[in-house]
N, C-alpha and C positions, 0 to 999 in steps of 0.2 A: 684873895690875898696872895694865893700861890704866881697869880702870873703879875701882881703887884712888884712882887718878887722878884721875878724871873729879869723882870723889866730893869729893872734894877743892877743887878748884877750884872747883866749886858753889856749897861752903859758904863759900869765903875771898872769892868775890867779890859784892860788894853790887849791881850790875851785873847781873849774870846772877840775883841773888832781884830786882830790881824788876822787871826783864823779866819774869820768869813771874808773878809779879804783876800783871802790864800785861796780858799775855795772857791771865789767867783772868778779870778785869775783864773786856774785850773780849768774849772770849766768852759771860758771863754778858749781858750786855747787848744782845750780837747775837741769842741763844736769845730774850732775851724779848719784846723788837721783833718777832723772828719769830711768835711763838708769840701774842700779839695781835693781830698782822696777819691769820694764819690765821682767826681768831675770827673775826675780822671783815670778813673778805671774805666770810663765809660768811654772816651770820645777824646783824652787828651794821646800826643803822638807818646811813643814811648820816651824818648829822648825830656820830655818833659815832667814826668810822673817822679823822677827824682825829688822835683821842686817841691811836688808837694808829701814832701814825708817832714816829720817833726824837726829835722831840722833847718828847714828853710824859714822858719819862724824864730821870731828872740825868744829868749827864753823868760819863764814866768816874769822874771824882775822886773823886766822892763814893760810887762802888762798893769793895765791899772783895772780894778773893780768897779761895781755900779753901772753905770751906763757911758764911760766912757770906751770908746771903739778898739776893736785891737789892732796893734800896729803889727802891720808886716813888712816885712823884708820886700828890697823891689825887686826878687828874684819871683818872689812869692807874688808882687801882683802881675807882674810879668805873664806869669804862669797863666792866672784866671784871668786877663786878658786874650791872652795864647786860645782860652776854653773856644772862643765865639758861639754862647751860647744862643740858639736857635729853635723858633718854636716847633716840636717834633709832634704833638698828635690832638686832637680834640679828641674827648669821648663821650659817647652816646650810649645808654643802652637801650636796647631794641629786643622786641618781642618774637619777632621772628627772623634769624638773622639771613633765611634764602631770599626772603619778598625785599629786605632789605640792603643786600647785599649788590640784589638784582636791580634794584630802584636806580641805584647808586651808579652801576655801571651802563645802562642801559639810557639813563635819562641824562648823568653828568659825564661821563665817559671815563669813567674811574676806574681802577685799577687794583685788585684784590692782590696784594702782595704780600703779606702772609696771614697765619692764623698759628695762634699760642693754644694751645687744649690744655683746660685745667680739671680734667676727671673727678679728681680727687676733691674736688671743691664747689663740681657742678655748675661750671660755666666756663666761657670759652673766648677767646678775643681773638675779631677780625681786623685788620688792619688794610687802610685803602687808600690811594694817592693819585695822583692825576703826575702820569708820566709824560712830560715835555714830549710834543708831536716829531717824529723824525727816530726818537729813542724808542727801544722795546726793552722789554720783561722777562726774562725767561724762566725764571727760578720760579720751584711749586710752593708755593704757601705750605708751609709747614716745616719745609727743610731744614736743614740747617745753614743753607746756603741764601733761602731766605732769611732767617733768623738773624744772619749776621748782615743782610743787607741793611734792615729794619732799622739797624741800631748805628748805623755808618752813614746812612742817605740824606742828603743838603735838604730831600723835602719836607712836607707836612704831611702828616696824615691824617686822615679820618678814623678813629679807633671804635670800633662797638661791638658793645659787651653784650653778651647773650647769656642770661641762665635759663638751665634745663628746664626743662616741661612748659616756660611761659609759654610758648608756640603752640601748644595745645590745650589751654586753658582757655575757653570765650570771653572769658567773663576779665581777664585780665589785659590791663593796659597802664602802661608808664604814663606818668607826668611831661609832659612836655614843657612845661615852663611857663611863662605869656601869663600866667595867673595873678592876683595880685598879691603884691610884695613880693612874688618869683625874681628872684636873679639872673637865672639863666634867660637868655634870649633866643639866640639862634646863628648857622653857621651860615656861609653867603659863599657865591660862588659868581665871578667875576665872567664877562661874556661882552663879543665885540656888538651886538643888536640883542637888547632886552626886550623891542617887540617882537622881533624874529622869531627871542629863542621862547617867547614866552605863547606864541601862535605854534611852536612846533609841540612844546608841554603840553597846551590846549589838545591837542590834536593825538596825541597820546593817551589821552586820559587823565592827565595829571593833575590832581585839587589845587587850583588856588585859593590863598587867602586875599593876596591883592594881586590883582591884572595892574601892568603899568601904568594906565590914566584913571584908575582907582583914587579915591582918597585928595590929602593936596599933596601929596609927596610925587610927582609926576617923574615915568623914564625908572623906576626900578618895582619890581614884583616882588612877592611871595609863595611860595607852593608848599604842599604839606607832603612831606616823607611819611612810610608806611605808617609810621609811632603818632605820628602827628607832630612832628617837630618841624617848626618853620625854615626854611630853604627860602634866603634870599637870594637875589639875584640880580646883579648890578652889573654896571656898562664900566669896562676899560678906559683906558684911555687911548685916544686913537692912536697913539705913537708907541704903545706896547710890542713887546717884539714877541709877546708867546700865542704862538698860534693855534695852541688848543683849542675849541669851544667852549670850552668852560676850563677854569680853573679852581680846587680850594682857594679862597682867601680871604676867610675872617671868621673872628668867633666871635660874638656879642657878647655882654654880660652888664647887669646894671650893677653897679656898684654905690655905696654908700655915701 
């Protein structure tokens, strides 16, 4: 009876619908203030970080409730155009982060550029990228000099996460994915000859799941990282100008 009630009152009073009008207004407009500001503490120039302060937006009135959008100011979409948002990291985590760290550099020619220590929380994040040939690295993972690279740099990274003592447990091992109804897929790494590089892996030691004339999917491979997570690996295109041997360049995921 009591929410018969309730229901009731709701609808008879005008009062109680512009308040939650008021409120879903408010909210919509605190979200987006926020969510520009975020942007732009991060990555936006300074000259632009004005835009996104509360007043680069209309004000309440002219916002509507329910699921209609909020309007901004074209100062304000200016701004998050201005962002060029860009994909910054994939993350893994791994069991042991030397054998994997080593995997990484040694098999794709990656580049450890920094590492965040979380003590306090018992885990630890490496961060890895594949430095354009001709460029170098100098800065020590950890710094601070790294630190601000990380969060400035046009590339992608490779992120993985490591908590304490898995490395010494036998008996432990993460999920890889590939299971079914798994989501996650696997990251790929781009290469000018996939039988090349996949006779040089061979020849290292490196597991494969799929050798290139494997299967029917002819001309690209699979190899397992220390975790077991699959490492694909796919042919460029001949007119590429990066002359790496391998590149990060994708992240799978099966979606709904």
């Amino acid at each position: 009876a009591n929410k018969g009630s309730s229901r009731s009152v709701a609808r008879s009073s005008p009062l109680l619908s512009l308040s939650a009008r008021i409120s879903r207004s408010a909210i919509l407009l605190l979200g987006a203030v926020w969510g520009v500001s975020l942007c732009s503490a991060f990555s936006s120039p300074a000259a632009l970080r004005p835009l996104a302060r509360a007043r680069a937006f209309p004000r309440p009135s002219t916002l509507r409730g329910g699921a209609s959008p909020v309007k901004m100011t074209d100062a304000a979409v200016s701004a998050l155009a201005a962002q060029r948002c860009t994909w910054q990291q994939t993350m893994l985590r791994v069991k042991d982060p030397k054998k994997s760290v080593a995997f990484y550099q040694e098999h794709f020619g990656m580049t450890l550029i920094d590492k965040i220590e979380f003590p306090q929380y018992k885990f630890d994040l490496y961060f890895m990228t594949t430095i354009p040939k001709g460029e170098s690295f100098s800065a020590t993972p950890g710094s601070d000099e790294a630190h601000k690279n990380l969060w400035t740099m046009d590339g992608t990274t490779l992120e993985l996460t490591h908590n304490y003592g898995t490395e010494d447990d036998a008996d432990f091992k993460h999920h890889p994915g590939n299971a079914e109804k798994d989501g996650f897929g696997h990251i790929a790494f781009n290469t000018a000859d996939v039988y090349a590089a996949s006779a040089k892996l061979e020849a290292a030691g490196v597991a494969f799941k799929k050798k290139p004339d494997d299967g029917r999917m002819k001309g690209l491979a699979f190899v397992y990282d220390p975790d077991g997570y699959w490492v694909e690996i796919v042919k460029r295109a001949d007119d590429s100008k990066i002359e790496n041997e391998y590149n990060l360049s994708q992240t799978m995921l099966r979606v709904k």
